[in-house]
N, C-alpha and C positions, 0 to 999 in steps of 0.2 A: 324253637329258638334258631334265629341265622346264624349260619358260621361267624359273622362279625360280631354277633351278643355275645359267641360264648368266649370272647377274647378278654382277657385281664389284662386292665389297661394299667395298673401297680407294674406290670410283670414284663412290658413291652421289650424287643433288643434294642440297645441301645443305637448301631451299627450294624445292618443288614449287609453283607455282599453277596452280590450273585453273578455265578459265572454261565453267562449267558450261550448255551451252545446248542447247535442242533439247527439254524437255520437253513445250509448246506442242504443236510440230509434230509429236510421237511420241504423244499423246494424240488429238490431229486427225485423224491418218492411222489409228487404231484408232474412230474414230468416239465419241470420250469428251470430256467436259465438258477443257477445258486443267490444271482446276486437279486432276484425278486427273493428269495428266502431272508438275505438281507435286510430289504426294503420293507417284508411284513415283520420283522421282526421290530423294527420300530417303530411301529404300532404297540409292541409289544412293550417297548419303555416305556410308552406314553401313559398306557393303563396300569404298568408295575408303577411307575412315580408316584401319579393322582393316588393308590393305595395305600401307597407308605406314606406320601401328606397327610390323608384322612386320618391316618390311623396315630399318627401322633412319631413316627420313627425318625433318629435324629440324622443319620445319617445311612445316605444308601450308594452303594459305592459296586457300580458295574463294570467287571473286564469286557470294554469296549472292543479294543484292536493291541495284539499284544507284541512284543517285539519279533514274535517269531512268524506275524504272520506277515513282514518285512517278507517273509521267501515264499510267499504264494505264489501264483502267474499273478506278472503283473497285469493283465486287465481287472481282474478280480480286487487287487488293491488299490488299485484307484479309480474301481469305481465303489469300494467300503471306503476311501476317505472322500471321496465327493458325497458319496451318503452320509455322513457322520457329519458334514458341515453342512447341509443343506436343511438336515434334522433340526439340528439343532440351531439355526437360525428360525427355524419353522416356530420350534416349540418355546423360545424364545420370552413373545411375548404371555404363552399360557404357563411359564414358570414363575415368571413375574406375578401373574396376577393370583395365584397358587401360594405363593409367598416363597417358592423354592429356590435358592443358592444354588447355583454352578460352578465348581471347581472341577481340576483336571490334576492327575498324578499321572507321569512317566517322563522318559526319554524326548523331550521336544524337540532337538536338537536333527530328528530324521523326521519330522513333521513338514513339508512342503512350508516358506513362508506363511503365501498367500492363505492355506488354509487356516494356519495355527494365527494369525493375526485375525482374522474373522471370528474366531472360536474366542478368541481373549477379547472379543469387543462381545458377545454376550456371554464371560464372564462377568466382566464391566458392570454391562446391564442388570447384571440381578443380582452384584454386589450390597444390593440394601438389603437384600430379602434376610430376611431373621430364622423361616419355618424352615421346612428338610433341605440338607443337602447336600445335592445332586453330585458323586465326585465320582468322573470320568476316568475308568486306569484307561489310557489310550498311551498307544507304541511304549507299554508296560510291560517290565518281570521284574520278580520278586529277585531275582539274582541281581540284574541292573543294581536294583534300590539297595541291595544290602553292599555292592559292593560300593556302591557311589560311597554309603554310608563312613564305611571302612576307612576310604581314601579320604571323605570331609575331616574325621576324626584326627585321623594320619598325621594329615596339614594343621592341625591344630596342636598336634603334639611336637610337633615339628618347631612350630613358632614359639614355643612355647606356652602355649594359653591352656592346655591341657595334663594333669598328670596322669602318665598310665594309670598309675594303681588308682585312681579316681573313676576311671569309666566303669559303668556298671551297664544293666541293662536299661534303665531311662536315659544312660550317655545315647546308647546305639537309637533306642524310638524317635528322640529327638533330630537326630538327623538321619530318619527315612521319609518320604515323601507324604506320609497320612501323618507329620508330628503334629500335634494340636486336635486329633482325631482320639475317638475310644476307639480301642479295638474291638473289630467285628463281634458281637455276641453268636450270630447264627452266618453263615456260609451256605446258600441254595445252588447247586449244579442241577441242572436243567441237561435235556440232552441223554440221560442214562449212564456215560462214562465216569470210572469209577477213579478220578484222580484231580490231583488239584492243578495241574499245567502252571507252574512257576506264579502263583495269584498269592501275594501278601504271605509268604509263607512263615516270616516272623510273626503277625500281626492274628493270625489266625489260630495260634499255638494253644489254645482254648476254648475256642469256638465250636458250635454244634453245627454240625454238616446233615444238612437235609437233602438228598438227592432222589430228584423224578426223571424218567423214563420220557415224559414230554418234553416236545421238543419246544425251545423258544418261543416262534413266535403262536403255539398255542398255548403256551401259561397263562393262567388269567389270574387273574384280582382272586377269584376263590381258590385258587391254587397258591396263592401268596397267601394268603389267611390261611392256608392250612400249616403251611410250614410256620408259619406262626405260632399255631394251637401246638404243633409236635414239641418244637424248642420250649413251651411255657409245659408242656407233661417231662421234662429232661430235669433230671435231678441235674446242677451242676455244681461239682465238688471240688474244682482246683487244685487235685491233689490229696483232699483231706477225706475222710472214709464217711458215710452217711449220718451215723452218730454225732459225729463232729456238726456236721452242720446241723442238724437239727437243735 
């Protein structure tokens, strides 16, 4: 039996994220400029996407480029934000034809124009699609989003359209940037490092964390079925003891 027969498809995550890391170091240790580790790593979306289409996942949601990586040397970040739009104008028309949706969650507002107008024209473009999708956390953290949240809310209570003792926690999901999204069932780090670097940290408050020792851009398609098969052997109990759920 292939790794993909023995998948229960009743059982799939609803909401995949994966914090994509280790291209750096898998470039370095090949003796190569960091930003070819970049460059193969987008190879590496290409083939994690196409898996989670197949396989039927609603939403897959990658820490693209996060607010903190704003303090890298700047060569290095802009040449990850010329990669990140050249990509994804690339893979454009095979998202479309895929049936895959493009959205983006973070801080736009430190996005170059010119970039972030190109990236929203194939949003645009694959606006029809119905199958997975595809949401970019780019110039993201989870601190941003909760605080943005805080302040939306504030202003509301402010003008009155809100009572405090009303907000609860669907007040707060609704105004962070994944509102209208499940939350993540499974959370995959790649890369070996053992922490969540500011990635959905409301949204993940339940989620099963699978982490490999591989770096990005060599995870493959059966490396994603496997963190699949882990999450579907994970008892999840939300608090309630094993009895209860049975």
């Amino acid at each position: 039996m292939s790794l993909k027969e023995q998948i229960d498809y009743s059982r799939l995550p609803r909401h995949v994220a994966v914090i994509m890391d280790g291209n750096g170091r898998w470039a370095t240790a090949r003796g190569l400029d960091r930003s070819e580790g970049h460059a193969e790593g987008v190879n590496t979306v290409r083939r994690i996407t196409e898996i989670a289409s197949e396989l039927g996942i609603g939403v897959l949601t990658l820490y693209t480029f996060s607010t903190e990586n704003w303090n890298r040397p700047q060569k290095e970040v802009d040449a990850l934000m010329h990669l990140i739009v050249i990509a994804i104008e690339r893979e454009t028309p095979d998202l479309i034809k895929n049936n895959v949706r493009l959205t983006m969650i973070g801080d736009f507002s430190r996005i170059p124009a010119e970039a972030y107008d190109r990236l929203q024209k194939c949003m645009a473009d694959t606006a029809h699609c119905t199958g997975l999708l595809l949401n970019l956390a780019l110039s993201y953290s989870s601190r941003w989003e909760i605080t943005r949240a805080c302040r939306l809310i504030a202003e509301e209570v402010a003008e009155g359209k809100t009572d405090p003792a009303s907000i609860t926690d669907e007040t707060v999901a609704e105004h962070l940037s994944t509102a209208g999204m499940p939350d993540p069932d499974l959370l995959i780090r790649t890369g070996g490092e053992m922490r969540i670097s500011n990635f959905l940290l409301w949204q993940i408050a339940y989620s099963e964390i699978f982490i490999t020792d591989t770096y990005w851009p060599d995870f493959s398609k059966e490396d994603f079925i496997r963190a699949i098969l882990q999450y579907q052997n994970r008892e999840r109990r939300f608090g309630l003891t094993s009895a209860q759920i049975k």
